[in-house]
N, C-alpha and C positions, 0 to 999 in steps of 0.2 A: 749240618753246617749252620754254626748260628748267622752270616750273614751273607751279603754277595762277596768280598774280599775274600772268605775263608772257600768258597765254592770257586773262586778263579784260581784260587790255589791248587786246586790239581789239576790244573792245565800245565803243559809240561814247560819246562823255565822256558826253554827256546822259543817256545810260540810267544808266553807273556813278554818276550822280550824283543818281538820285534816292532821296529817300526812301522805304522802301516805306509802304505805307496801315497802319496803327495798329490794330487791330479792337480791340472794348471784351473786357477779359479775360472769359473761358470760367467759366462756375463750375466745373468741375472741377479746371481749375489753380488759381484760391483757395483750390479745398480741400484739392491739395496741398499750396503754398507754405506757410498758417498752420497746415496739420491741421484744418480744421473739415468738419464734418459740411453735403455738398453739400444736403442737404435742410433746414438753416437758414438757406442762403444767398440772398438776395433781390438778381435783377441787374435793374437800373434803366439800363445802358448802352446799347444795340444798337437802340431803340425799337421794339422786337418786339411784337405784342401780345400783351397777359398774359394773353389767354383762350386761346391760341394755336390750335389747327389748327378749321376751319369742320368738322362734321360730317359735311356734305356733298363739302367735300374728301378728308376721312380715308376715306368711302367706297368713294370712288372710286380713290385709290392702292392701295388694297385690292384692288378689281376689276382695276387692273393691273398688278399684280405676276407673274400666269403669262406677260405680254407682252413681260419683259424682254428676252430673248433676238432680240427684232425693233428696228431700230434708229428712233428717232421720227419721229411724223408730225406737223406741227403746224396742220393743218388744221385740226381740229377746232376747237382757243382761235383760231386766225385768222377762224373763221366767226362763231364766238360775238362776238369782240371787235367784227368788223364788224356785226355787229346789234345789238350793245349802244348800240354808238358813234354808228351811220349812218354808217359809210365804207366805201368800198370796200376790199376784202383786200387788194387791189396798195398798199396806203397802209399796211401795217400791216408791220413787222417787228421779230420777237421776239427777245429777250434771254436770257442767264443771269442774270435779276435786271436792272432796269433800268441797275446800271451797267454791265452789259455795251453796251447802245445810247448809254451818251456815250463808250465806251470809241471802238466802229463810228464815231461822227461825228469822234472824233480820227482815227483811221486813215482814212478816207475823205477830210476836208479838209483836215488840220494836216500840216505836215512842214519841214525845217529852212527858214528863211527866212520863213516865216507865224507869224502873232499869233494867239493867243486872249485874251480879254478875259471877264474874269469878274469879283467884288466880292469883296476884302476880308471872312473872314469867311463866306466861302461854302465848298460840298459840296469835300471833302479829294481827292473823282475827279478833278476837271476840273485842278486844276495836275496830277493822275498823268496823265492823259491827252494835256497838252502837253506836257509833257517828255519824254515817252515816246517824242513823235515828231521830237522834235528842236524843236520850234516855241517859241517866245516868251510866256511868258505877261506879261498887262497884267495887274496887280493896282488895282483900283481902289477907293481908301478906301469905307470902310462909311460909310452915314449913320445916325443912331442903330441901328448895327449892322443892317441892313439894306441892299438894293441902291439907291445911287443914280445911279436911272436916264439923269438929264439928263449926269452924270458918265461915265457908262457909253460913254453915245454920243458923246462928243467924247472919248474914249478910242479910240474906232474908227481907224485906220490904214491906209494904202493895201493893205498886208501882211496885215490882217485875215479872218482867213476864217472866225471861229466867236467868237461869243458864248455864252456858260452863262449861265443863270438858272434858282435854285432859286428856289418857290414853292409851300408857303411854304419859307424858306431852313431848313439843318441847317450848322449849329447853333443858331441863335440862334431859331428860332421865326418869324422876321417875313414878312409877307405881302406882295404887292405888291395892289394892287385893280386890277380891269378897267381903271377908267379911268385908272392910270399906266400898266399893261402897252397895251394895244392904240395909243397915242399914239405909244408907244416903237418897234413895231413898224412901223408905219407911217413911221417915221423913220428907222431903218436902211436903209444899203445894200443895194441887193436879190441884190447879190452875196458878201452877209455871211450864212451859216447862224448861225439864233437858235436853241439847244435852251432848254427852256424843261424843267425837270425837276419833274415833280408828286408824288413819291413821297407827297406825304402830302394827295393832294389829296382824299381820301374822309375824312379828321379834321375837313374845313374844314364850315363850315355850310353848307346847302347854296345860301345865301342868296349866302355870299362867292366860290364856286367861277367863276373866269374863264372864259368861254365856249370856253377852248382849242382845240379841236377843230373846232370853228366855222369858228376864226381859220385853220385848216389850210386850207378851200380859196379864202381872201384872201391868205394869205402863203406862195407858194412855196419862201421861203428855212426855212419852220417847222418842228422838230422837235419833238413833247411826246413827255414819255416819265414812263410811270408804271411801279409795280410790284406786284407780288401780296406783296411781304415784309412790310407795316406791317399795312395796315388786315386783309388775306384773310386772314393769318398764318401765310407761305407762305416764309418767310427764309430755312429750312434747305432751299428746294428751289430756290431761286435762279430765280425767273421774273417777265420784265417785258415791257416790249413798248414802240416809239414807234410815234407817228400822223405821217405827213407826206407830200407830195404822190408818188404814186406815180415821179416818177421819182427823187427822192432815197433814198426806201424802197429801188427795184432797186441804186442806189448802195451805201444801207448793206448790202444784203444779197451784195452782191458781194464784200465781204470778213469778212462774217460764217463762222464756221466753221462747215459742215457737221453739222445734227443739235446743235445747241447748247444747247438746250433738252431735258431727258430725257424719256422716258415718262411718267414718277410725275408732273416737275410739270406737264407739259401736260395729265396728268388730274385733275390738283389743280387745275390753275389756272380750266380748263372748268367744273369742279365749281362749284368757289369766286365764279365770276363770277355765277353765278344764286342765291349764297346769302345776299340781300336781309336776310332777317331776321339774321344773322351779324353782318353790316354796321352795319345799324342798330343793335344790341344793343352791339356794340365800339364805336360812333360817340357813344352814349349815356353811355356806361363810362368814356370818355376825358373826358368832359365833365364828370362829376361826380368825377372824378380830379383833374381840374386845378385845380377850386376846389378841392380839400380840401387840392392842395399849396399853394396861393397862400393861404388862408386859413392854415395852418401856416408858412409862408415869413412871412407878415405878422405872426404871435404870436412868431417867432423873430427879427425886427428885422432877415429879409435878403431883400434888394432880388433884383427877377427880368426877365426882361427876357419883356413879354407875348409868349405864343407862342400860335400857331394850327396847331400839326403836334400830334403824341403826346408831346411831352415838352416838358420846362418848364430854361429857363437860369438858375443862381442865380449870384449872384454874393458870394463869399463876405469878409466884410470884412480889411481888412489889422490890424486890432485895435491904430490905434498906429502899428505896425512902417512901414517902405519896403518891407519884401519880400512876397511873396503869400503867404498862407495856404494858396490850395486845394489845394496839393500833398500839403501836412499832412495838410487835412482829409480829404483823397483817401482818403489813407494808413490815416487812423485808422477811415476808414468800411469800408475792407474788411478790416481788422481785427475790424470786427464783422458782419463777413458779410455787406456790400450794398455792390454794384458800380456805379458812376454812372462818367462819363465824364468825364476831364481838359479842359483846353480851351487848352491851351497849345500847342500843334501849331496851333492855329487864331488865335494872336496872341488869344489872351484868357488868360494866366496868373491872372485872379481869377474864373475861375468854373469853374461843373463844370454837366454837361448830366445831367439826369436824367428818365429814360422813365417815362412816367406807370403805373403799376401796378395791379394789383386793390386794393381800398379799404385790406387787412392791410396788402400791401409798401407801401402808401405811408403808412400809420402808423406803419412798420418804420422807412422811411426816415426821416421826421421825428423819430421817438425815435434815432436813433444820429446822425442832424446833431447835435441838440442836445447830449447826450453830447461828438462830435469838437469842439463847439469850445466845451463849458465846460472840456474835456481841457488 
């Protein structure tokens, strides 16, 4: 190869062609780009929780820190998670962070000539994860920005071999309830794998929570996959894990990479699963977060699209104009030091996603929205 262009060439079109994943900027790099002082900066992007690490977590990475030098065991969160759950261990396989297990169900069922079918408006992984493997992706319109499901399934294909469903979805907040999801399932082909992704399924009440797990030993084709990054406050240590019928489990772990999950988060994530009061306390936190931003979203005259994860969709007006605003206001908001998330990668150019915050950053927030768009 005379050069690097002629050696990226035989990478196969569909990897050269995809986009990579976006992550919401870093506050250390806002605080280079403008010069501001990283300790005034309030980031509303990533939907991390703002109380961040469980106690009982920090503890115990603590305690494993002389263990480095041994390479992970992950028994210990596969025992836990199986008595947490009621499933068996052979049903459970772990991730670096829940996207790592929708990444496993692309590499396991997706490859050139097969469909993925997912919604409009859904998780930015699942198109990385079919094109990654060569595969098709079906994009199937959002119903008031959310999955619709009857849409979904007559989207199905002879070629299809994996369906995605966020629940609730990222970005848009929306939920599906039991009694759409389990009709829907019951309706797919049973040679179609359903991942059904809950990262934020411990924000939801616990009234609305879809018996998922449940549904695992009725639907063989089911993969749920959650994560320790939202609710546990476990993001920087990258750990999640699916539930599904032990022989798809042995599947995905067949191409899973070896020791993939570290020490620290497997004794973070052990930690964190018994740390009930953490839980409830951050579950609580987001709750009276959310009305403060909706009630300030309401006093500022801008529309939001209900959500039931950690963060809240605004949608920010065209004032007049044909062209979108939120870029502007994007702009003008981390100019004054609070990071929210664009939404234009996601075919929403008029809104911006913002992570619900401790009571301050989200008074921070609303006093510099108002600010960016009397600007």
């Amino acid at each position: 190869m005379s050069n690097i262009t002629d050696l990226c060439e035989i990478s196969p079109a569909y990897v050269r062609a995809i986009a990579p994943y976006q992550p919401g900027k870093p506050i250390t790099e806002l605080a280079r780009e403008f010069g501001l002082d990283e300790r005034s900066i309030v980031k509303l992007a990533s939907n991390e929780n703002p109380r961040g690490i469980s106690p009982k977590a920090l503890a115990a990475v603590k305690a494993a820190l002389p263990e480095l030098a041994r390479y992970p065991d992950g028994f210990e969160l596969s025992r836990a998670l199986s008595q947490r759950l009621g499933v068996a261990m052979e049903q459970i396989v772990l991730g670096n962070g829940s996207n790592d297990v929708l990444e496993l169900a692309g590499m396991a069922f997706l490859a050139p000539g097969c469909s993925a079918v997912y919604s409009q408006h859904a998780f930015a992984v699942y198109p990385l994860a079919t094109q990654a493997r060569g595969a098709q992706s079906i994009v199937v319109p959002a119903k008031n920005f959310g999955h619709d499901l009857d849409a979904m399934l007559a989207a199905i294909r002879s070629d299809t071999h994996v369906v995605f469903i966020a629940n609730p979805n990222n970005p848009t907040g929306t939920m599906l309830a039991a009694a759409e999801l389990e009709p829907f399932l019951e309706r797919v082909p049973k040679n179609v794998v359903v991942v059904v992704d809950e990262a934020y399924n411990e924000y939801l009440d616990p009234a609305l929570r879809c018996p998922s797990i449940d549904w695992v030993g009725r639907f063989p084709n089911l993969i749920v996959t959650r994560t320790f990054s939202k609710v546990y406050g476990l993001a920087g240590l990258r750990v999640g894990y699916g539930v599904c019928h032990p022989e798809l489990a042995a599947l995905l772990n067949r191409v899973r990479q070896p020791f993939n999950v570290n020490n620290l988060a497997i004794a973070a994530a052990t930690a964190a699963l018994s740390d009930d009061a953490f839980v409830r306390e951050s579950y609580e936190l987001n709750v009276a977060g959310m009305a403060q931003l909706c009630d300030g979203c309401k006093r500022l005259g801008i529309g939001w699209i209900p959500s039931y994860g950690n963060f809240i969709t605004v949608e920010i007006p065209r004032a007049g104009t044909q062209q979108s605003q939120a870029g502007a206001v994007f702009q003008k908001l981390l100019r004054l030091g609070v990071i929210v998330r664009p939404l234009a990668g996601y075919a929403m150019p008029d809104h911006l996603r913002v992570t619900i915050g401790l009571a301050d950053e989200n008074v921070r927030f609303l006093e510099a929205l108002e600010a960016a768009l009397k600007a």
